[in-house]
PyMOL Python script that loads the backbone (N, CA, C, O; Angstrom):
from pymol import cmd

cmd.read_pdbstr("""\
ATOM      1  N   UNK A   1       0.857  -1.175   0.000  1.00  0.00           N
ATOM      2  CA  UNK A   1       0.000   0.000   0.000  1.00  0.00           C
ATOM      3  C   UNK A   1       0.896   1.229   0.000  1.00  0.00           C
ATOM      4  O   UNK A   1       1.849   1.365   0.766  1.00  0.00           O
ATOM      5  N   UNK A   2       0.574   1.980  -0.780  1.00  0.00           N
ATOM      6  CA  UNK A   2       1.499   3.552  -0.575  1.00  0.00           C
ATOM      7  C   UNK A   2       0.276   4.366  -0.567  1.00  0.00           C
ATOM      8  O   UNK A   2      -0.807   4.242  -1.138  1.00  0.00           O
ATOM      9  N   UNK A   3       0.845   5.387   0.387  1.00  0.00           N
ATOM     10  CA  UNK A   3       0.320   6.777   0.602  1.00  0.00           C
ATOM     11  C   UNK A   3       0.245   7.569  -0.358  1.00  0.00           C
ATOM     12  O   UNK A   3       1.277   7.531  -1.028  1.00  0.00           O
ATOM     13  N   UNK A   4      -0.637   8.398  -0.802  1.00  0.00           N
ATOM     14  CA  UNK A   4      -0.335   9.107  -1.687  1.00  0.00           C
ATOM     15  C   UNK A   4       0.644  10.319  -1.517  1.00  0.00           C
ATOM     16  O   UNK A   4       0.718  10.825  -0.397  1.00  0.00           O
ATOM     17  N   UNK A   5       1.484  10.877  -2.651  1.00  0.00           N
ATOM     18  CA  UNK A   5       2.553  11.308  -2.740  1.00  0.00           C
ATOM     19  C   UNK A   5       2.405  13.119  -1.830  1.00  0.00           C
ATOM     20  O   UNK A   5       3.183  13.654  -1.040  1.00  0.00           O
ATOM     21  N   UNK A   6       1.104  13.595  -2.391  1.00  0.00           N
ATOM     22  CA  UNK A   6       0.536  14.866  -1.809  1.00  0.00           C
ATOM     23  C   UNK A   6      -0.004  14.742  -0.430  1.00  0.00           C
ATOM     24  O   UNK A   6      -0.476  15.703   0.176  1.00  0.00           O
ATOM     25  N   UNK A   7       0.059  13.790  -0.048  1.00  0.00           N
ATOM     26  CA  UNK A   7      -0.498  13.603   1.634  1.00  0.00           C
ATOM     27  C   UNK A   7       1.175  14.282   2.501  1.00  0.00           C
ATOM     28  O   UNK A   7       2.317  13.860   2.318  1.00  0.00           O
ATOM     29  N   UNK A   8       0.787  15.245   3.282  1.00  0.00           N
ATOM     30  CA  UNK A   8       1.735  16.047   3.993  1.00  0.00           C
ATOM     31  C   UNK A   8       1.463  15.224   5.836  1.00  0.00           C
ATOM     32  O   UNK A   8       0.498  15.122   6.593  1.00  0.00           O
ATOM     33  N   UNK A   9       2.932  14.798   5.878  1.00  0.00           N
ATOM     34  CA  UNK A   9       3.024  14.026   7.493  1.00  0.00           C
ATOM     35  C   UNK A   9       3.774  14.918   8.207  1.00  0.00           C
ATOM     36  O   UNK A   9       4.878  15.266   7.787  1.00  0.00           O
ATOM     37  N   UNK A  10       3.274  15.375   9.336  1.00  0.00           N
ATOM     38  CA  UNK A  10       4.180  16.071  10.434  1.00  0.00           C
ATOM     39  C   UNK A  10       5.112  14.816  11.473  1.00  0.00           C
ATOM     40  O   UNK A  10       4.898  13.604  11.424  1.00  0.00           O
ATOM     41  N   UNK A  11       5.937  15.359  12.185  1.00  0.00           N
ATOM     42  CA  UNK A  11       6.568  14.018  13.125  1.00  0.00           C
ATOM     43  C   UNK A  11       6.356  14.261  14.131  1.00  0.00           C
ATOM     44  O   UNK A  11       7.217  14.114  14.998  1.00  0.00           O
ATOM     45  N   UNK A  12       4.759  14.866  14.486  1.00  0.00           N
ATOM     46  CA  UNK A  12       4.226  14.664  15.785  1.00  0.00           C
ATOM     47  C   UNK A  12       2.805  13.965  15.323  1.00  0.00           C
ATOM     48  O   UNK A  12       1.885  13.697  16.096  1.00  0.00           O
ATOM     49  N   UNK A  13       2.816  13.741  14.001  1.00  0.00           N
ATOM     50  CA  UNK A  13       1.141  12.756  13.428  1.00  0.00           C
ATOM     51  C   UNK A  13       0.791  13.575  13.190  1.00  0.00           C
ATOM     52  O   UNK A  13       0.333  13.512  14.331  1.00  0.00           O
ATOM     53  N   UNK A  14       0.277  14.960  12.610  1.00  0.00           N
ATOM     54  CA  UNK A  14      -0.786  15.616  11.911  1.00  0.00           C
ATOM     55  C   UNK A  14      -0.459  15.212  10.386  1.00  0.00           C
ATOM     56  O   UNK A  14       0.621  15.099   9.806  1.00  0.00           O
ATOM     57  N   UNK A  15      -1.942  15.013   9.896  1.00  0.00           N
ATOM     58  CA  UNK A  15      -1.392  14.683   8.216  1.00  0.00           C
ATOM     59  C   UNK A  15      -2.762  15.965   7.818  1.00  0.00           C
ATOM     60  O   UNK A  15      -3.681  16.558   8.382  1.00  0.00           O
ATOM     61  N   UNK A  16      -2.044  15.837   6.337  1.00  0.00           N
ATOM     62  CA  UNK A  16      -2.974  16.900   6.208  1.00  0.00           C
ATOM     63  C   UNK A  16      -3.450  16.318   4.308  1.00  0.00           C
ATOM     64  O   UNK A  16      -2.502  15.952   3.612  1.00  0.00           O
ATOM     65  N   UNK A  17      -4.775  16.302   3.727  1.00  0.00           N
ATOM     66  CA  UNK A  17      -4.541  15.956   2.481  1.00  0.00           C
ATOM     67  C   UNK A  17      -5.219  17.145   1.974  1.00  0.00           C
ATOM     68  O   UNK A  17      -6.348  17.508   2.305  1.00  0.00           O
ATOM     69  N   UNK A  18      -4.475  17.696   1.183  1.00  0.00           N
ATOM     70  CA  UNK A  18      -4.384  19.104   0.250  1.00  0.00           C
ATOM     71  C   UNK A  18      -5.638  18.657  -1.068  1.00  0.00           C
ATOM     72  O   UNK A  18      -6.241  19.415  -1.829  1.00  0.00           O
ATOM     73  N   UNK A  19      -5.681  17.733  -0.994  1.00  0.00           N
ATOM     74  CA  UNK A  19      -7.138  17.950  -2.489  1.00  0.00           C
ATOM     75  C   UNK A  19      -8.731  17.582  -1.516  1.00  0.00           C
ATOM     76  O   UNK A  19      -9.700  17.955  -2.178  1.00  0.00           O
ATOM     77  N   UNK A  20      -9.118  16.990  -0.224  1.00  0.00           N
ATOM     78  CA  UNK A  20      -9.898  17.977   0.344  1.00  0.00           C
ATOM     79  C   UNK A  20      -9.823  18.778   1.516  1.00  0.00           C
ATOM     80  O   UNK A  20     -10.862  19.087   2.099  1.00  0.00           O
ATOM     81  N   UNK A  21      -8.596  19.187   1.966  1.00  0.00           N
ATOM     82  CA  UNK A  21      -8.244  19.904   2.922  1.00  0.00           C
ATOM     83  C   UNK A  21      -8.443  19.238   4.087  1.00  0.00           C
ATOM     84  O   UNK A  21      -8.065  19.816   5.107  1.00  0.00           O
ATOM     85  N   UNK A  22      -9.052  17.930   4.215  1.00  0.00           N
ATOM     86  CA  UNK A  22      -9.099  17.591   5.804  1.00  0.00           C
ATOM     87  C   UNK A  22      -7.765  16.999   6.307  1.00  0.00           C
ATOM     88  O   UNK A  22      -6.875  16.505   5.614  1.00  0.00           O
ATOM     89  N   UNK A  23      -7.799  17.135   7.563  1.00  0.00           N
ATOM     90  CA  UNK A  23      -6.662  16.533   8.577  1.00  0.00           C
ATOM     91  C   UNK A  23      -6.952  16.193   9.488  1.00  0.00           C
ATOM     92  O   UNK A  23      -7.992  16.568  10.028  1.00  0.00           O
ATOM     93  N   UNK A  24      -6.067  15.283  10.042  1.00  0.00           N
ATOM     94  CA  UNK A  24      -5.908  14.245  10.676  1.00  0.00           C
ATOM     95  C   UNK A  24      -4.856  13.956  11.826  1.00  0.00           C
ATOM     96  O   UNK A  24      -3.678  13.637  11.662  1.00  0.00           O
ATOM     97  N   UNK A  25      -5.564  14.143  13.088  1.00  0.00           N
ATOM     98  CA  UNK A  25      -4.142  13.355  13.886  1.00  0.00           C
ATOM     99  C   UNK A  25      -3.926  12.392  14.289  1.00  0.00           C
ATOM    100  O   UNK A  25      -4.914  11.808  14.733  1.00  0.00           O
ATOM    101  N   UNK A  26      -3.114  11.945  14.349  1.00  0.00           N
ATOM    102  CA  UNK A  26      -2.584  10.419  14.548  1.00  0.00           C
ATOM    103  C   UNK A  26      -1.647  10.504  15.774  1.00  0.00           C
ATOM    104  O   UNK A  26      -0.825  11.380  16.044  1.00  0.00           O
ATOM    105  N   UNK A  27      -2.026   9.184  16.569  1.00  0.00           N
ATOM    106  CA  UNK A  27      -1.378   8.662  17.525  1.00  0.00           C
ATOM    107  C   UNK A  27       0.480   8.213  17.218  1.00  0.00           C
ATOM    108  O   UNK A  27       0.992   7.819  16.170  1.00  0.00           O
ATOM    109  N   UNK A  28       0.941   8.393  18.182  1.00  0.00           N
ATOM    110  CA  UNK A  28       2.728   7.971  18.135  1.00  0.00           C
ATOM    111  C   UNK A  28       2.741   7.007  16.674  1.00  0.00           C
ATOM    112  O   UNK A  28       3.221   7.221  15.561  1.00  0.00           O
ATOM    113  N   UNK A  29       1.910   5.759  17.300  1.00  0.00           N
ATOM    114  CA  UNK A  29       2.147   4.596  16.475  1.00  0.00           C
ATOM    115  C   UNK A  29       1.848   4.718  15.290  1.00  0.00           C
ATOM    116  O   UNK A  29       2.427   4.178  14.348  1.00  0.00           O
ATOM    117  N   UNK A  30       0.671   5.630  15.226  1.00  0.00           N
ATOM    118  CA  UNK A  30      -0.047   5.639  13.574  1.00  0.00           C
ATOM    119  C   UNK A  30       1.043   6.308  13.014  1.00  0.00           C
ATOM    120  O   UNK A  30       1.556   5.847  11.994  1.00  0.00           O
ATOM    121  N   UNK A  31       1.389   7.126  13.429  1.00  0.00           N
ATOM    122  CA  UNK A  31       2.775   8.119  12.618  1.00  0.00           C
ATOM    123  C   UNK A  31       3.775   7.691  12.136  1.00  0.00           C
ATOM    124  O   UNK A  31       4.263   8.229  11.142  1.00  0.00           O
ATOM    125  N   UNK A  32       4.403   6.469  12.801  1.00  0.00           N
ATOM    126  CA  UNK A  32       5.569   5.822  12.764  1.00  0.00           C
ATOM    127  C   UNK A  32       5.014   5.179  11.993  1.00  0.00           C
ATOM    128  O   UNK A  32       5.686   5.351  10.976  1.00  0.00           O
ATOM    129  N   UNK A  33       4.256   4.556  11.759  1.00  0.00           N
ATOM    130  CA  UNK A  33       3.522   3.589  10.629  1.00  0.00           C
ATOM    131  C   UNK A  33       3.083   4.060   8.946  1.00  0.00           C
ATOM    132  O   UNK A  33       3.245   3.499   7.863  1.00  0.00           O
ATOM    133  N   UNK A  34       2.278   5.743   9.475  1.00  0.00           N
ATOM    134  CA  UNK A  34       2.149   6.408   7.790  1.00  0.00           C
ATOM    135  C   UNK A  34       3.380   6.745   7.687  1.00  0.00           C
ATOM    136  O   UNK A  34       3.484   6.871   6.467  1.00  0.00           O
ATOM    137  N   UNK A  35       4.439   6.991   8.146  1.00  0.00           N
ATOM    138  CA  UNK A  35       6.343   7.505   7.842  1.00  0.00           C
ATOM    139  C   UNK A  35       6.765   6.486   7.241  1.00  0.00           C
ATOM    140  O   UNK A  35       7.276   6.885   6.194  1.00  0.00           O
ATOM    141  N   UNK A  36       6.851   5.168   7.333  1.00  0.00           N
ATOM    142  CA  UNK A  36       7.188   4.288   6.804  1.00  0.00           C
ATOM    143  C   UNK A  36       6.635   3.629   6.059  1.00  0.00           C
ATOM    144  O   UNK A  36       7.261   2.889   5.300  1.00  0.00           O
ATOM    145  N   UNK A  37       5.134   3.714   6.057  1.00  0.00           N
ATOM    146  CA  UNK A  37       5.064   3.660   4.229  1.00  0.00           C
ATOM    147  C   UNK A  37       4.915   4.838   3.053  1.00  0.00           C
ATOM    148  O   UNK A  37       4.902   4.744   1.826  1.00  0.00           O
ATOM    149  N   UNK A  38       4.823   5.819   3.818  1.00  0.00           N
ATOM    150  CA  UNK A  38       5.131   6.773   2.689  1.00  0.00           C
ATOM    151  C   UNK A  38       7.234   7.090   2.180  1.00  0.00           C
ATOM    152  O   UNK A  38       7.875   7.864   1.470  1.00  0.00           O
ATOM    153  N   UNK A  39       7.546   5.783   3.214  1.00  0.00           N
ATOM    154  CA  UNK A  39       8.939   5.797   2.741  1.00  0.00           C
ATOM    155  C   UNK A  39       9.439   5.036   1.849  1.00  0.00           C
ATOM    156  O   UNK A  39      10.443   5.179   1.153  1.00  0.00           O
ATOM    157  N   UNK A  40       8.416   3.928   1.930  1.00  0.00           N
ATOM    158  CA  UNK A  40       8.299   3.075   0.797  1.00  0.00           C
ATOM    159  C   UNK A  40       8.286   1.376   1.547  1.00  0.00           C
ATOM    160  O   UNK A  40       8.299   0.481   0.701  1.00  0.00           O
ATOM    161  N   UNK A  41       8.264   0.978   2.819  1.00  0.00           N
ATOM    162  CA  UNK A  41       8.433   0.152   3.673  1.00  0.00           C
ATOM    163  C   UNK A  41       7.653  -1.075   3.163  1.00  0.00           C
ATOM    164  O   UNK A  41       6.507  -0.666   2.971  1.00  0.00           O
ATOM    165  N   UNK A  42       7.708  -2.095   2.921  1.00  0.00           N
ATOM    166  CA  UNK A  42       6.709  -3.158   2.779  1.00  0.00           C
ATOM    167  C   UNK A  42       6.122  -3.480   4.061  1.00  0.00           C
ATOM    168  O   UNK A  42       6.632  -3.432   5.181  1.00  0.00           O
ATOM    169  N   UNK A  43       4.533  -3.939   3.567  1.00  0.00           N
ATOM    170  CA  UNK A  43       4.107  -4.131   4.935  1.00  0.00           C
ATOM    171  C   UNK A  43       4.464  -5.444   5.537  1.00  0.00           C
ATOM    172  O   UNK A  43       4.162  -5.683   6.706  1.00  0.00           O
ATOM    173  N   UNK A  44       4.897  -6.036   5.027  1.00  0.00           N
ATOM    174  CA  UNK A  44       5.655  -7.187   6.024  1.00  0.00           C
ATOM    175  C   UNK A  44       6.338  -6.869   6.687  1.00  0.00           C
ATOM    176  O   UNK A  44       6.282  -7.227   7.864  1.00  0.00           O
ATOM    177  N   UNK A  45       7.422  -5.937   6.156  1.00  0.00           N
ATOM    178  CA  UNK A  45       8.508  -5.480   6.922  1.00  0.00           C
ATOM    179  C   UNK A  45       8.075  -4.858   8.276  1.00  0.00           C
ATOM    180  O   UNK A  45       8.460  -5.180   9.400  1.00  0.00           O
ATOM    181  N   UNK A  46       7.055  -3.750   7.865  1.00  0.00           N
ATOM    182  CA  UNK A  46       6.626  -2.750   9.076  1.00  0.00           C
ATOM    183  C   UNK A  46       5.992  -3.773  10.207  1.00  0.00           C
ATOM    184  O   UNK A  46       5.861  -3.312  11.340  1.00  0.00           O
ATOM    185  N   UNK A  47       5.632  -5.003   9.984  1.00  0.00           N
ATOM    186  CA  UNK A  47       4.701  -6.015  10.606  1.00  0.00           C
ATOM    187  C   UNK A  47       5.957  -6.753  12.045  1.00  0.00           C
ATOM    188  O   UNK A  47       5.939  -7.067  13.235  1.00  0.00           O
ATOM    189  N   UNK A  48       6.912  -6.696  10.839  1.00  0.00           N
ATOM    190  CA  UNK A  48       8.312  -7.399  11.596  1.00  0.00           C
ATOM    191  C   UNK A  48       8.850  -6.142  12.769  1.00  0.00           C
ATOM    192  O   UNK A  48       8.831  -6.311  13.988  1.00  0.00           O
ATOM    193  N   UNK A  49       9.243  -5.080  12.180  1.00  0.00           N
ATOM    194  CA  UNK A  49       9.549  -4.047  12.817  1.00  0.00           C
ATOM    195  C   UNK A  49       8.526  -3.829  14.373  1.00  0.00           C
ATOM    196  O   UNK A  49       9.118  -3.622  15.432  1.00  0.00           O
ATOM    197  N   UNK A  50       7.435  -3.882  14.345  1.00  0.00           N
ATOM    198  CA  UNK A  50       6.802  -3.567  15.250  1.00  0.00           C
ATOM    199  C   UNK A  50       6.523  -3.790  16.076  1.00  0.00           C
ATOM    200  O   UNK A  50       6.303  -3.087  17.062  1.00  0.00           O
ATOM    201  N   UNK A  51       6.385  -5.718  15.787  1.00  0.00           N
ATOM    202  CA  UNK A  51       6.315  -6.610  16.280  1.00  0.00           C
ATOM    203  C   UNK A  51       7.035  -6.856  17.061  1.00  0.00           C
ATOM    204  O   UNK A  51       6.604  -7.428  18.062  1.00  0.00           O
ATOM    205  N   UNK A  52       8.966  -6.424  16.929  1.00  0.00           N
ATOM    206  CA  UNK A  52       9.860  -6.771  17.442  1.00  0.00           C
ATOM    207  C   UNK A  52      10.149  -5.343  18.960  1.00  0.00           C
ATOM    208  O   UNK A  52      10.583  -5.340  20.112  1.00  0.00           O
ATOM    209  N   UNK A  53       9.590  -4.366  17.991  1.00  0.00           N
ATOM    210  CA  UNK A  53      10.252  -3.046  18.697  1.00  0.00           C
ATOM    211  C   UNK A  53       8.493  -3.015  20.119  1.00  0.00           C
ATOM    212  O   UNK A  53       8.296  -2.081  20.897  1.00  0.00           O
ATOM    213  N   UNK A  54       8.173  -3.457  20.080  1.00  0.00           N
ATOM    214  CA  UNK A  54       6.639  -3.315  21.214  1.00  0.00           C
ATOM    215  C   UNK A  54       6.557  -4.631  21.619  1.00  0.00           C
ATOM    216  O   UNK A  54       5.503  -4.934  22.179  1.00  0.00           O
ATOM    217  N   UNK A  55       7.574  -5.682  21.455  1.00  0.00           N
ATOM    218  CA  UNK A  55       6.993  -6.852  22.154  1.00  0.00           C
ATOM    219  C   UNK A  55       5.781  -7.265  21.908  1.00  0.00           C
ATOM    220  O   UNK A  55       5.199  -7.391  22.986  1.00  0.00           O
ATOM    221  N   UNK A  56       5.013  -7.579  20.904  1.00  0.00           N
ATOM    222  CA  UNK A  56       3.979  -7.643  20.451  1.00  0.00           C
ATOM    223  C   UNK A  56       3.723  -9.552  19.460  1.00  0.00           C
ATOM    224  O   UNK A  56       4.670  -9.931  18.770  1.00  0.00           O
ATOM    225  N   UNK A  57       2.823 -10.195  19.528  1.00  0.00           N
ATOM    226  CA  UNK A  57       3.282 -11.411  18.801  1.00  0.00           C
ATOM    227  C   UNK A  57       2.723 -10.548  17.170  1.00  0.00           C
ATOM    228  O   UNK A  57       2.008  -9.553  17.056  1.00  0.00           O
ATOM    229  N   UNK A  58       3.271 -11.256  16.263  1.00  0.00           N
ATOM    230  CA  UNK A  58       3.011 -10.709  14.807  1.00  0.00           C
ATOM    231  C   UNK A  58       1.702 -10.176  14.341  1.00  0.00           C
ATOM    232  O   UNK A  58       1.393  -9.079  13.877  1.00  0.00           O
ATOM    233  N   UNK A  59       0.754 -11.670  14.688  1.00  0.00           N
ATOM    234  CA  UNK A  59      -0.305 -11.614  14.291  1.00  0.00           C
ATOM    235  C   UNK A  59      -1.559 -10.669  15.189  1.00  0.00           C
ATOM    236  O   UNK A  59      -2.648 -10.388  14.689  1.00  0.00           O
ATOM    237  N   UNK A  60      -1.192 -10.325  16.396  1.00  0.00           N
ATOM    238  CA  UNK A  60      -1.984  -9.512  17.025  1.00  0.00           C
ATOM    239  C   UNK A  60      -1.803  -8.348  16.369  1.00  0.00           C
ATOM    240  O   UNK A  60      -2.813  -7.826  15.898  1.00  0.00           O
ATOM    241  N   UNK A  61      -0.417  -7.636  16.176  1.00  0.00           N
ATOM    242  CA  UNK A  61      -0.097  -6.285  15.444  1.00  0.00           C
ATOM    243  C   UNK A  61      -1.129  -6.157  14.136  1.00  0.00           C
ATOM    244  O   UNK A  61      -2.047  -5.417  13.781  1.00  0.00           O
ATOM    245  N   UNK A  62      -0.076  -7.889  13.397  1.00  0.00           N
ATOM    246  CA  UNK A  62      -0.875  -7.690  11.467  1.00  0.00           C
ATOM    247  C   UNK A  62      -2.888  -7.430  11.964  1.00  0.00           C
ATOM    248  O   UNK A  62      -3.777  -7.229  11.137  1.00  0.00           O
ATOM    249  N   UNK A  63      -2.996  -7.484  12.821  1.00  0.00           N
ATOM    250  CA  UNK A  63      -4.885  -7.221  12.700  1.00  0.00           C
ATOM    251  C   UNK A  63      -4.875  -6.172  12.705  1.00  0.00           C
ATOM    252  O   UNK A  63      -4.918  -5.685  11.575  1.00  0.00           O
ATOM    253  N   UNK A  64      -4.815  -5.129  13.924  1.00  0.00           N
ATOM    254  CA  UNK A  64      -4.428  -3.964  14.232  1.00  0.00           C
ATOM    255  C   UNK A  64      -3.795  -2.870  13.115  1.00  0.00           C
ATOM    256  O   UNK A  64      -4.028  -1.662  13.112  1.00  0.00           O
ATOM    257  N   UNK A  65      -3.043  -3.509  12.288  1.00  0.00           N
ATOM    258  CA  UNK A  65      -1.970  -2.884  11.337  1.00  0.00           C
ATOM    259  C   UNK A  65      -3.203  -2.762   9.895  1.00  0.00           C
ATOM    260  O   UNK A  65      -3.326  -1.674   9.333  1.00  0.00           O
ATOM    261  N   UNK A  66      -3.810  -3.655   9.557  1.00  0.00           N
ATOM    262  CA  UNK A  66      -4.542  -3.786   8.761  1.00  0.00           C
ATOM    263  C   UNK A  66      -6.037  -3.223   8.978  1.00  0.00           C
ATOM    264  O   UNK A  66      -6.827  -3.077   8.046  1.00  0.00           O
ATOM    265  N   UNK A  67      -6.216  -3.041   9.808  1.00  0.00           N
ATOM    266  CA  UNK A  67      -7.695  -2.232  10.582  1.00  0.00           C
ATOM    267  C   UNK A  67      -7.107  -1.032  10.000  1.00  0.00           C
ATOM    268  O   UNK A  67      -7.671  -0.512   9.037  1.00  0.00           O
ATOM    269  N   UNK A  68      -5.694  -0.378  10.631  1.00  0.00           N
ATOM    270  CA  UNK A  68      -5.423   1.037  10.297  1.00  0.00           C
ATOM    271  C   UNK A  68      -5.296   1.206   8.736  1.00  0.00           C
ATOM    272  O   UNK A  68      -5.562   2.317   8.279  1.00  0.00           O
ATOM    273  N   UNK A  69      -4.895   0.158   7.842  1.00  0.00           N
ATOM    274  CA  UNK A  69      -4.469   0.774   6.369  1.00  0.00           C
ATOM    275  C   UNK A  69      -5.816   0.482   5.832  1.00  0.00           C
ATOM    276  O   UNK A  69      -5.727   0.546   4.606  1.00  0.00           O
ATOM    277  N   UNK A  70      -7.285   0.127   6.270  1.00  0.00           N
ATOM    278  CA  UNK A  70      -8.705  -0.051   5.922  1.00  0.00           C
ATOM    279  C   UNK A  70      -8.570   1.206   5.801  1.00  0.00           C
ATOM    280  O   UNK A  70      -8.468   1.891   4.783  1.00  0.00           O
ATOM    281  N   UNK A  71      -8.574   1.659   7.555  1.00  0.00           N
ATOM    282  CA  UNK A  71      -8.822   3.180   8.010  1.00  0.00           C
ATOM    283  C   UNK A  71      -8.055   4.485   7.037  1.00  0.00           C
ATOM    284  O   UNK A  71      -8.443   5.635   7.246  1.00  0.00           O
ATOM    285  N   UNK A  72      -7.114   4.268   6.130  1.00  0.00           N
ATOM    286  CA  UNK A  72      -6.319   4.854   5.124  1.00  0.00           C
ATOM    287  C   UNK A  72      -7.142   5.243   4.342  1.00  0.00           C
ATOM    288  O   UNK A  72      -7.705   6.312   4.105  1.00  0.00           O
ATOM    289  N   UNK A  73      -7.158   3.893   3.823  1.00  0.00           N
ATOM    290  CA  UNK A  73      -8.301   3.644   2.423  1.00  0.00           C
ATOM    291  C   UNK A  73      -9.527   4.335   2.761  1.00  0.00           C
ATOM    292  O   UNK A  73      -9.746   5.395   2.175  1.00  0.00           O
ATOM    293  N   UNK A  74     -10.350   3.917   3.597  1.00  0.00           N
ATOM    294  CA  UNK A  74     -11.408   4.822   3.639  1.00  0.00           C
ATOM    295  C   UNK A  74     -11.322   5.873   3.418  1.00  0.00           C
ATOM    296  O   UNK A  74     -11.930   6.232   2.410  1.00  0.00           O
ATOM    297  N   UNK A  75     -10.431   7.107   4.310  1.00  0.00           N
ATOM    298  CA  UNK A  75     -10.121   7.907   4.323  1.00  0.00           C
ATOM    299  C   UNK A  75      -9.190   8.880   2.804  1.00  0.00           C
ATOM    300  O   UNK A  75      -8.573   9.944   2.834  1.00  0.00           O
ATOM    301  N   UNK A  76      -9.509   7.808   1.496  1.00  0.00           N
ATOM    302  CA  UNK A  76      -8.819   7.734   0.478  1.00  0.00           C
ATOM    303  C   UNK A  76      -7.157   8.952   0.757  1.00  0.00           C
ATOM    304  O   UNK A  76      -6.831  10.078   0.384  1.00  0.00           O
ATOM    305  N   UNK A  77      -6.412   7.621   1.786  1.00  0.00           N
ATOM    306  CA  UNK A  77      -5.263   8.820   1.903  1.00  0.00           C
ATOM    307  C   UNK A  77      -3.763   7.521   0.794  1.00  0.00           C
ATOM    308  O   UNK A  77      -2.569   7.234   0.713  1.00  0.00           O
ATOM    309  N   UNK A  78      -4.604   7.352   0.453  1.00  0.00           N
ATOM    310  CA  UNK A  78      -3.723   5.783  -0.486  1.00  0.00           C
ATOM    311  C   UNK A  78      -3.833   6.075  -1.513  1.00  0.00           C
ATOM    312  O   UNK A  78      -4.691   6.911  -1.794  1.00  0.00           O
ATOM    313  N   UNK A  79      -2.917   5.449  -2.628  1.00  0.00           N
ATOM    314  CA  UNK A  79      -2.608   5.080  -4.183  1.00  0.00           C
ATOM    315  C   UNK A  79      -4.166   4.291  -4.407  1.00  0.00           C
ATOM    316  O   UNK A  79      -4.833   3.929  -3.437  1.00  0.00           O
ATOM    317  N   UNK A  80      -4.504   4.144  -5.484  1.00  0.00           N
ATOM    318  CA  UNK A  80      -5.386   3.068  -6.126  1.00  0.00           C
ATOM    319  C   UNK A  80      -4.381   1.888  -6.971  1.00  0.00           C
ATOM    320  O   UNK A  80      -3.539   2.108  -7.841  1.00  0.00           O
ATOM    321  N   UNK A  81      -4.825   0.525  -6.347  1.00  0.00           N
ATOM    322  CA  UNK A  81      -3.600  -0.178  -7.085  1.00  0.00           C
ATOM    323  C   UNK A  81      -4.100  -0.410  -8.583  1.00  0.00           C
ATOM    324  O   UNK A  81      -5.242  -0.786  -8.848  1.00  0.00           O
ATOM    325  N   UNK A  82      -3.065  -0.130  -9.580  1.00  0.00           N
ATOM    326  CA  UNK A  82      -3.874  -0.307 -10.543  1.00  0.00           C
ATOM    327  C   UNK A  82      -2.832  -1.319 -11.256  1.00  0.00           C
ATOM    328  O   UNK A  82      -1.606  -1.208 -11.282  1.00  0.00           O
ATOM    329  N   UNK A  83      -3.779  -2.516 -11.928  1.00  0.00           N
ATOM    330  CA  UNK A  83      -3.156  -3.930 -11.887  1.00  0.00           C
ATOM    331  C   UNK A  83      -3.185  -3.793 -13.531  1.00  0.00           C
ATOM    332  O   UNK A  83      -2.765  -4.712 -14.234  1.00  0.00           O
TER     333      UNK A  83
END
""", "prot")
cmd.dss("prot")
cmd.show_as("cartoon", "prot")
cmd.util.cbc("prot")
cmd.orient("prot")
């Protein structure tokens, strides 16, 4: 999943999307999470990373992790994959 390129991230979590002006704040974690995929991170990777850095087992995170990139999408702050 990538962020779209015009989505603006602060590094305290405010995002802001410039084509309908709404914004958004985000918690520690959500931040560290839209930073790294708007860095280009695979989500496996970020799954591993998180998992390891919060003591967390994988699969409790990957639910959690995937609830939030729904919560993206809804929020159309994502690419459209186009296949």
């Amino acid at each position: 999943m990538k962020i779209k390129s015009n989505i603006a991230v602060s590094d305290n979590g405010f995002v802001f999307d410039p084509n309908t002006g709404d914004s958004y704040n985000l918690n520690n974690t959500a931040a560290e999470i839209l930073q790294m995929l708007k860095s280009g991170k695979e989500e496996t990777e970020i799954i591993k990373v998180f998992a390891k850095k919060y003591d967390v087992d994988e699969t409790t995170f990957e639910q959690n992790f995937y609830d939030f990139l729904g919560m993206l999408n809804h929020y159309n702050l994502v690419e459209e994959n186009r296949g």
